[in-house]
py3Dmol code that shows the C-alpha trace and the ligand (Angstrom):
import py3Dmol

protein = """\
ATOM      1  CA  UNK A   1     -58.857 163.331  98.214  1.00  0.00           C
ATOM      2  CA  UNK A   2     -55.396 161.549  98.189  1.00  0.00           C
ATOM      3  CA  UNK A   3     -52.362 163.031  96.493  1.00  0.00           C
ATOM      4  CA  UNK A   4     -50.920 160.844  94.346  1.00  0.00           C
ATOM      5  CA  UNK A   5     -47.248 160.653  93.921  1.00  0.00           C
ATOM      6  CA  UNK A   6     -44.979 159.054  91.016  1.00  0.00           C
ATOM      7  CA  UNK A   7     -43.185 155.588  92.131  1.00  0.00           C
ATOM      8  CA  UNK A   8     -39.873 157.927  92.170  1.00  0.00           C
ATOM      9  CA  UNK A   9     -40.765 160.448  94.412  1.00  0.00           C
ATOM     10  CA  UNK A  10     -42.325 157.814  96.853  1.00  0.00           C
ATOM     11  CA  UNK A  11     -38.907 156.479  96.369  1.00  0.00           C
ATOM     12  CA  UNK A  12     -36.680 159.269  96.819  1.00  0.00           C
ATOM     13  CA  UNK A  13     -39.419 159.924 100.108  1.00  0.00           C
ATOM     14  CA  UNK A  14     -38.218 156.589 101.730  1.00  0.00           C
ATOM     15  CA  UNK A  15     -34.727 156.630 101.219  1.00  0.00           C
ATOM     16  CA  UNK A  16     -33.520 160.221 100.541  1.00  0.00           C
ATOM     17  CA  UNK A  17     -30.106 160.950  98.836  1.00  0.00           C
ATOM     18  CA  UNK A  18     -27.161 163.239 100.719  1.00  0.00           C
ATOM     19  CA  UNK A  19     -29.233 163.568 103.868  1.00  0.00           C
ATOM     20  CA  UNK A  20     -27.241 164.684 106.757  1.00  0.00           C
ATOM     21  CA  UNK A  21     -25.017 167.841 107.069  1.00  0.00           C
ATOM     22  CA  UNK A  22     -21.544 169.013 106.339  1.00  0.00           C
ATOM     23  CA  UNK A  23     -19.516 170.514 109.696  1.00  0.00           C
ATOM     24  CA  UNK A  24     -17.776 173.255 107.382  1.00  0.00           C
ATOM     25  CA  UNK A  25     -19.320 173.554 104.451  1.00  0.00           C
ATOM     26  CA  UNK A  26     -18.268 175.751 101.972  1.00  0.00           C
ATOM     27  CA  UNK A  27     -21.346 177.450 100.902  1.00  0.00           C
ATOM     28  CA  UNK A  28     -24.879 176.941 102.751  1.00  0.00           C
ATOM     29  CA  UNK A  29     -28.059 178.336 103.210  1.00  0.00           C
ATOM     30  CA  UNK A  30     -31.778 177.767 104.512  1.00  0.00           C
ATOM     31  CA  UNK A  31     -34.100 178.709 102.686  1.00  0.00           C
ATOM     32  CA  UNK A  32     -38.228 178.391 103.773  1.00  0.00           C
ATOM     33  CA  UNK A  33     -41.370 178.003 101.453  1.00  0.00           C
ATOM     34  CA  UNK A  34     -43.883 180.875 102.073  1.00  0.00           C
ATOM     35  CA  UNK A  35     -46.730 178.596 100.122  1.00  0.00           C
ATOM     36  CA  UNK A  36     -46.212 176.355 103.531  1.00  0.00           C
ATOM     37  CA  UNK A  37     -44.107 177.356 105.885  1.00  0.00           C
ATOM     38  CA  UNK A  38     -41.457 174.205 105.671  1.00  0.00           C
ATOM     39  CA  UNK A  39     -37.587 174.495 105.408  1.00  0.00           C
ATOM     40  CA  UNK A  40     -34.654 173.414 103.801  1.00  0.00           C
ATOM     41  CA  UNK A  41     -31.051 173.329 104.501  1.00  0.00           C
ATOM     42  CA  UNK A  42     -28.626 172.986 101.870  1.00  0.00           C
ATOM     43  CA  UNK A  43     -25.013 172.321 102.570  1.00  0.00           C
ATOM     44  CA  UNK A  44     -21.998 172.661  99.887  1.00  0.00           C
ATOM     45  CA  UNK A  45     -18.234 171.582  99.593  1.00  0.00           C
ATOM     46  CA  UNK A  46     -16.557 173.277  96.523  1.00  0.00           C
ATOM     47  CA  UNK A  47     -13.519 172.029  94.965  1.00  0.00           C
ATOM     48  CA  UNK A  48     -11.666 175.336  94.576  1.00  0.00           C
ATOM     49  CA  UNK A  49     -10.248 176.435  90.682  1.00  0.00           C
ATOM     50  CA  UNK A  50     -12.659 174.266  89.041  1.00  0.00           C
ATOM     51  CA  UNK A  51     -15.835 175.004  91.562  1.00  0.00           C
ATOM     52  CA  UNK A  52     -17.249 171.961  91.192  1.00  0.00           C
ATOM     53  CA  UNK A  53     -19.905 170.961  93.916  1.00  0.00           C
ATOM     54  CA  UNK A  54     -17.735 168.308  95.148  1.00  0.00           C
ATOM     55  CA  UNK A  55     -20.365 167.151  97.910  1.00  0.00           C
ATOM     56  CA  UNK A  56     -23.736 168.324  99.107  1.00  0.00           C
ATOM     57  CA  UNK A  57     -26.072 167.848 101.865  1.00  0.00           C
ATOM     58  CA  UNK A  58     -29.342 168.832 102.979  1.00  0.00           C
ATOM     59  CA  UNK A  59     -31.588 168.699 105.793  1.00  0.00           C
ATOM     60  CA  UNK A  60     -35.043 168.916 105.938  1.00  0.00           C
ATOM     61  CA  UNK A  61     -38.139 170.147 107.748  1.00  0.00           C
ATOM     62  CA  UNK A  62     -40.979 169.442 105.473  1.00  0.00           C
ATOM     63  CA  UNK A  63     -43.217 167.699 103.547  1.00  0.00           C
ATOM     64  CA  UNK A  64     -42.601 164.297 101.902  1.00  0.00           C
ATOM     65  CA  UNK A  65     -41.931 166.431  98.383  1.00  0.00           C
ATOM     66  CA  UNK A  66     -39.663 168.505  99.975  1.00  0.00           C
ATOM     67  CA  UNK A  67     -37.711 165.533 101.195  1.00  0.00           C
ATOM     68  CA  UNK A  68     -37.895 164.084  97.483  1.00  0.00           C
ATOM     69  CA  UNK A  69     -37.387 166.899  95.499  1.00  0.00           C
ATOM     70  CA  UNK A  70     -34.461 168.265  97.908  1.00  0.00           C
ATOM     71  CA  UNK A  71     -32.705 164.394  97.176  1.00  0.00           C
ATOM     72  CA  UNK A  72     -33.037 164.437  93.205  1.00  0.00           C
ATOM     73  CA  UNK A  73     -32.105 168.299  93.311  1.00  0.00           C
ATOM     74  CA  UNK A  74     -28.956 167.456  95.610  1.00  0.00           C
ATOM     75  CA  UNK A  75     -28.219 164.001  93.381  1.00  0.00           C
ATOM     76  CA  UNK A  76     -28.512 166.517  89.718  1.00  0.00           C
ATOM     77  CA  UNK A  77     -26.337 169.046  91.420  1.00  0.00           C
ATOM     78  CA  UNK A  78     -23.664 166.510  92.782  1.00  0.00           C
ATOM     79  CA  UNK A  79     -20.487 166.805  90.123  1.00  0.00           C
ATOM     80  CA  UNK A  80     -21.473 169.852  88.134  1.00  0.00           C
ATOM     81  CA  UNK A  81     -19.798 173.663  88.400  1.00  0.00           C
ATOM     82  CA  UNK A  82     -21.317 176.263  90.432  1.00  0.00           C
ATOM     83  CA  UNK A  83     -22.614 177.774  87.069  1.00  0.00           C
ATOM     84  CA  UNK A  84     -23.872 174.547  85.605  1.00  0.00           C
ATOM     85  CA  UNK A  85     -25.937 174.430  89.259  1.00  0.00           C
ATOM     86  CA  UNK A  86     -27.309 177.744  88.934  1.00  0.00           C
ATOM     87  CA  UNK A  87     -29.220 176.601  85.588  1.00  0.00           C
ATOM     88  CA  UNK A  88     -31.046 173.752  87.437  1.00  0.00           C
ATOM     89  CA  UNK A  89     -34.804 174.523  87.811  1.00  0.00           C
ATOM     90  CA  UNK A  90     -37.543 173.413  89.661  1.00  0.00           C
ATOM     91  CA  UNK A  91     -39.069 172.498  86.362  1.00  0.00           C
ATOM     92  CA  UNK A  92     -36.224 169.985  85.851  1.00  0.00           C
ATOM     93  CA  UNK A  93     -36.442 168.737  89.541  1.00  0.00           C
ATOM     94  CA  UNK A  94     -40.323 167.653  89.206  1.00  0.00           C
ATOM     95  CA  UNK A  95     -39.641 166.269  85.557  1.00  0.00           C
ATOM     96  CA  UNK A  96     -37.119 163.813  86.819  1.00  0.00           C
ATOM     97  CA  UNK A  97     -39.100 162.499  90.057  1.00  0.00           C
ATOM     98  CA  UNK A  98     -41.656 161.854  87.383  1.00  0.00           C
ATOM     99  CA  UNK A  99     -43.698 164.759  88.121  1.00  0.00           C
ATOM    100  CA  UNK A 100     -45.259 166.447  91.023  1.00  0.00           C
ATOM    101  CA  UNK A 101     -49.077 166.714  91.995  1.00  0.00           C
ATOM    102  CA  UNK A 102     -49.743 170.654  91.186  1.00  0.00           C
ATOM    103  CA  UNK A 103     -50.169 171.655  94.607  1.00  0.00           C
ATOM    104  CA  UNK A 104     -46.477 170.024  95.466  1.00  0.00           C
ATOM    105  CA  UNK A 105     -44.891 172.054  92.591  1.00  0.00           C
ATOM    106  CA  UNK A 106     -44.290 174.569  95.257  1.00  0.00           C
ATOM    107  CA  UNK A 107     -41.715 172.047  96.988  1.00  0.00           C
ATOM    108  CA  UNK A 108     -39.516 171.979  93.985  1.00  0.00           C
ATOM    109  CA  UNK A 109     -39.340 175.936  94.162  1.00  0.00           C
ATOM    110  CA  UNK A 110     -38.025 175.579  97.527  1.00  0.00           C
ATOM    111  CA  UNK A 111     -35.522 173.008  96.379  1.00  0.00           C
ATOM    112  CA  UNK A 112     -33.880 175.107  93.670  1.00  0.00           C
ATOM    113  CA  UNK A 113     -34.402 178.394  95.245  1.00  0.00           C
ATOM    114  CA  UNK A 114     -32.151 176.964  98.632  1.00  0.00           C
ATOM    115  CA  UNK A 115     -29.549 175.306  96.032  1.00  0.00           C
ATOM    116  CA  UNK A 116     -28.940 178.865  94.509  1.00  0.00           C
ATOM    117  CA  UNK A 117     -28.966 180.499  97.438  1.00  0.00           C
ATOM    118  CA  UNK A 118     -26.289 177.970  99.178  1.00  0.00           C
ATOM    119  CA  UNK A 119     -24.214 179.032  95.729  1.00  0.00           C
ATOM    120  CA  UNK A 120     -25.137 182.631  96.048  1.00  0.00           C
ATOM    121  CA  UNK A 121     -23.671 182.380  99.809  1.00  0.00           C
ATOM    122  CA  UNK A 122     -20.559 180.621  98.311  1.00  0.00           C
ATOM    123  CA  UNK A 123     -20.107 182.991  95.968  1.00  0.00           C
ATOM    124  CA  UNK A 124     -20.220 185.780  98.854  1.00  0.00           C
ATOM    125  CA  UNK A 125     -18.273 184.793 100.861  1.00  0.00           C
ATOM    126  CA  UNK A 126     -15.115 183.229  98.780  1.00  0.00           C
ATOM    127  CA  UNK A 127     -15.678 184.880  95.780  1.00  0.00           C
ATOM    128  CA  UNK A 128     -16.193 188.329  96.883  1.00  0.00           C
ATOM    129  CA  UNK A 129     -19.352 188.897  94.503  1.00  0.00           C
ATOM    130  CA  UNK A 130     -21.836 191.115  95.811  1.00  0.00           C
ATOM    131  CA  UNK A 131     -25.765 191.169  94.365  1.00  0.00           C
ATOM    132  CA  UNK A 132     -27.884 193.399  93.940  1.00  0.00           C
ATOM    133  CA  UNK A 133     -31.151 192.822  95.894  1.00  0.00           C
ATOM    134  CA  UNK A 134     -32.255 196.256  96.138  1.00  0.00           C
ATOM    135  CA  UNK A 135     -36.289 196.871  95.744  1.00  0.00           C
ATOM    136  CA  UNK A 136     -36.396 196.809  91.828  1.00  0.00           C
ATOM    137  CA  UNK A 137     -38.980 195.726  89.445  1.00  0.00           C
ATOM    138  CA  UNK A 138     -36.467 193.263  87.808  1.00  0.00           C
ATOM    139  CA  UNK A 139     -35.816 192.036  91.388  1.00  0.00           C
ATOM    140  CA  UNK A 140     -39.342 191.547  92.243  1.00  0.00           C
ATOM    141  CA  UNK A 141     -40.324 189.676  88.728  1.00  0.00           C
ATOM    142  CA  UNK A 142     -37.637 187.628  90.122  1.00  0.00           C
ATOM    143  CA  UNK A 143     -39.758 186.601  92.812  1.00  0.00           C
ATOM    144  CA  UNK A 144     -42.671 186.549  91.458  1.00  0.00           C
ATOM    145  CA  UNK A 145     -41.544 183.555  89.638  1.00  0.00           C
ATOM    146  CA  UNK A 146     -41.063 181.445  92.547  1.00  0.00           C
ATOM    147  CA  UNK A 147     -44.828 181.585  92.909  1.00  0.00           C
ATOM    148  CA  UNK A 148     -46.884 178.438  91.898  1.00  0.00           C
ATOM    149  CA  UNK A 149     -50.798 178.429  90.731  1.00  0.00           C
ATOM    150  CA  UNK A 150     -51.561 175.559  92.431  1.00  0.00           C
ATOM    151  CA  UNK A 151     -54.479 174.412  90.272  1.00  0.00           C
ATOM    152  CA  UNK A 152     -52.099 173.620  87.301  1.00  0.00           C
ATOM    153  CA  UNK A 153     -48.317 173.563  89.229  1.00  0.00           C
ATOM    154  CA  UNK A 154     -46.985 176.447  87.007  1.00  0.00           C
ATOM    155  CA  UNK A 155     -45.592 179.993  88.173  1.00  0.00           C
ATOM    156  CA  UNK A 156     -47.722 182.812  87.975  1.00  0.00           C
ATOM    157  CA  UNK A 157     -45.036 184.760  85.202  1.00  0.00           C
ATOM    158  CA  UNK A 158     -45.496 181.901  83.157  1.00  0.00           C
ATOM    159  CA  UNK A 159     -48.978 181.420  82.942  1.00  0.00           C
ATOM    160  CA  UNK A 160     -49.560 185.677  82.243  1.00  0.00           C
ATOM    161  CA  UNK A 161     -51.798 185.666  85.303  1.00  0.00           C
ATOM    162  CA  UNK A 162     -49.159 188.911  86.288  1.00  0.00           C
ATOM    163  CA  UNK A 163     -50.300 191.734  83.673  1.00  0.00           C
ATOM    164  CA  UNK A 164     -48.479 194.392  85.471  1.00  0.00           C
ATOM    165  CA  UNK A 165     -45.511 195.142  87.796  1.00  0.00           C
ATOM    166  CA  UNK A 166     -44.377 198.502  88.897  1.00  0.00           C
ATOM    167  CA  UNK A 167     -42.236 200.057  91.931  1.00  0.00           C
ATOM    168  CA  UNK A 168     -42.939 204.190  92.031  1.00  0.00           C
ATOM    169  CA  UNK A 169     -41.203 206.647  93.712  1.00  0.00           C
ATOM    170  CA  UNK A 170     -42.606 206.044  96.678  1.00  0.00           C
ATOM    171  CA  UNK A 171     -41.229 202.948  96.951  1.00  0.00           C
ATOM    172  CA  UNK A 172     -44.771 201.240  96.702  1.00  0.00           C
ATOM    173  CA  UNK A 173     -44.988 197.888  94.512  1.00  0.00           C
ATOM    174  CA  UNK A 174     -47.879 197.812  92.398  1.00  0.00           C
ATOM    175  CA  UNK A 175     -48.999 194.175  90.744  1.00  0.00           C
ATOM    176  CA  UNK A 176     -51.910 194.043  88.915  1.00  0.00           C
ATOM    177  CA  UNK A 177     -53.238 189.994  88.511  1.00  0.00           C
ATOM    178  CA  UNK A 178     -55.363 188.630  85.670  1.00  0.00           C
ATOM    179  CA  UNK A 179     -57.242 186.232  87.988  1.00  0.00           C
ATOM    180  CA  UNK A 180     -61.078 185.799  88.713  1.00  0.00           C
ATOM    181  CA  UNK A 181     -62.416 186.856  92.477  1.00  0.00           C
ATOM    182  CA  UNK A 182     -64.042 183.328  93.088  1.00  0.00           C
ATOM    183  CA  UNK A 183     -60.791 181.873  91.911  1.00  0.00           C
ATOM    184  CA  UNK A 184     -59.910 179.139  95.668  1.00  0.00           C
ATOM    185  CA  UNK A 185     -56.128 179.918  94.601  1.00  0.00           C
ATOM    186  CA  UNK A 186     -56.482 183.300  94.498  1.00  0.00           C
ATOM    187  CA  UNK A 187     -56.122 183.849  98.118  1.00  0.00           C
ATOM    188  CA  UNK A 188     -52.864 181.973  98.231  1.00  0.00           C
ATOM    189  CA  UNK A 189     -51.731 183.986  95.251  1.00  0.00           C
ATOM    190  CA  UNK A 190     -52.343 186.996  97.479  1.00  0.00           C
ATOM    191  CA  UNK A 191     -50.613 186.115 100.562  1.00  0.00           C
ATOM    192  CA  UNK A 192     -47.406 184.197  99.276  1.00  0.00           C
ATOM    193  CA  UNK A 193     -47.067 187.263  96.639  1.00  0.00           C
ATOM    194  CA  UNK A 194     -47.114 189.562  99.701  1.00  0.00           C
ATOM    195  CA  UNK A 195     -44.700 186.503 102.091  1.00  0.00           C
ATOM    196  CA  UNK A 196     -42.301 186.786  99.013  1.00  0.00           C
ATOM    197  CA  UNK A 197     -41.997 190.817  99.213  1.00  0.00           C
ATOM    198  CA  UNK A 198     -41.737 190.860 102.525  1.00  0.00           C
ATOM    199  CA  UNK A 199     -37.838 190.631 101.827  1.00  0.00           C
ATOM    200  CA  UNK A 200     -37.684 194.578 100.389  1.00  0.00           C
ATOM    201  CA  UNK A 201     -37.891 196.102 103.520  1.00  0.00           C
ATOM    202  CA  UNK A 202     -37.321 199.354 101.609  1.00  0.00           C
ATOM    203  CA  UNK A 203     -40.882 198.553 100.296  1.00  0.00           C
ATOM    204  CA  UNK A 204     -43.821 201.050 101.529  1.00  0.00           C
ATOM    205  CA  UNK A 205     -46.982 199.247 100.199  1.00  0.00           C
ATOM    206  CA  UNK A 206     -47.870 196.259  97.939  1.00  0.00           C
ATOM    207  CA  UNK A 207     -50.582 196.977  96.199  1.00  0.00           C
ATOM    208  CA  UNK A 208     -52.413 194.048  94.535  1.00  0.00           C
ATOM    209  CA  UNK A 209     -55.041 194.552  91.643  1.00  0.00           C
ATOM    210  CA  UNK A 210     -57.667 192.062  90.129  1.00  0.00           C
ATOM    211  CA  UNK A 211     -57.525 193.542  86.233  1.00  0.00           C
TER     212      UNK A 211
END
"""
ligand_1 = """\
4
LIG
Fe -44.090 172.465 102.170
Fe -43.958 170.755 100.318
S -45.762 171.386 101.343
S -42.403 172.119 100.892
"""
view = py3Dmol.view(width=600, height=400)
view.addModel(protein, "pdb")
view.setStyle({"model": 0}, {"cartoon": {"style": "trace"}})
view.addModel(ligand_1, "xyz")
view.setStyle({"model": 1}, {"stick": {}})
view.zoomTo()
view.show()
């Protein structure tokens, strides 16, 4: 079956906004979707004092969502402070290209999460700030919230389908999911949960439940 796409996304698909790249950008980062596999590029000028985004750019190598959703993210971002940026979400990104099939939610994860982390790198590196990514269960909540059910577009916090997250002493994650066996999403669930850990190499063992 077809996906069908809003009249703005289609748009945005054709004739993307702040395409291109900038040769010394301020802040940047690349960020890839684990639901897919497809990347995005996210370039940033900063005007310094205020930190507003003075220009941004992107570059993409995905689908035509991606392409969309990185354009209206870029185009909402455009003008604002770093902190006003940070409080973009994907949510906001999919509501303003008119929505987004569920299975292309996904794409407007990868749009925000490679806008913060263009900031983030910003924020490093002329700023000084350090984060804290260390294996924690705040930390991995964090990214458990980048993951989309695809059969209704929402993330997996959201919708309660996560009844339990733990990291023991042993440095094993445990995640215990509210989700039926026959469930065709559930093996995507499985494997982007597992994609988006990957990152705490400190991790042992992710353990996934069906409660
Ligand atoms: Fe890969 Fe859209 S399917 S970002």
């Amino acid at each position: 079956m077809a996906i069908k796409y809003s009249e703005k996304v289609i748009e945005h698909f054709k004739n993307p906004h702040n395409v291109g790249e900038l040769t010394e950008p301020a802040g940047f980062a690349t960020e890839g979707s684990p639901a897919c596999g497809d990347q995005l590029s996210v370039y940033l000028d900063i005007e310094e004092g205020t930190h507003v985004i003075k220009d941004i750019k992107f570059q993409s190598y995905g689908c035509a969502s991606n392409i969309a959703t990185a354009s209206i993210i870029t185009d909402m971002a455009k003008g604002k402070t770093l902190e006003e940026a940070k409080e973009l979400t994907w949510k906001q990104a999919a509501e303003e290209l008119g929505g987004l099939p569920p299975v292309k939610m996904h794409c407007s994860v990868l749009a925000v999460d490679a806008l913060r982390s263009a900031i983030k790198n910003y924020e490093e590196t002329h700023l000084g700030k350090q984060f804290d990514d260390s294996l924690s269960k705040s930390n991995v909540e964090k990214e458990l919230e980048k993951i989309i059910y695809g059969k209704v577009g929402v993330d997996i916090l959201t919708l309660k389908l996560v009844k339990y997250v733990g990291v023991d002493n042993e440095n094993n994650i445990i995640i215990d999911l509210e989700m039926d066996e026959d469930d065709k999403f559930l093996d995507d669930v499985k494997k982007e949960i597992r994609e988006h850990l990957a990152q705490f190499e400190k991790a042992n063992k992710i353990e996934i439940n069906l409660v």
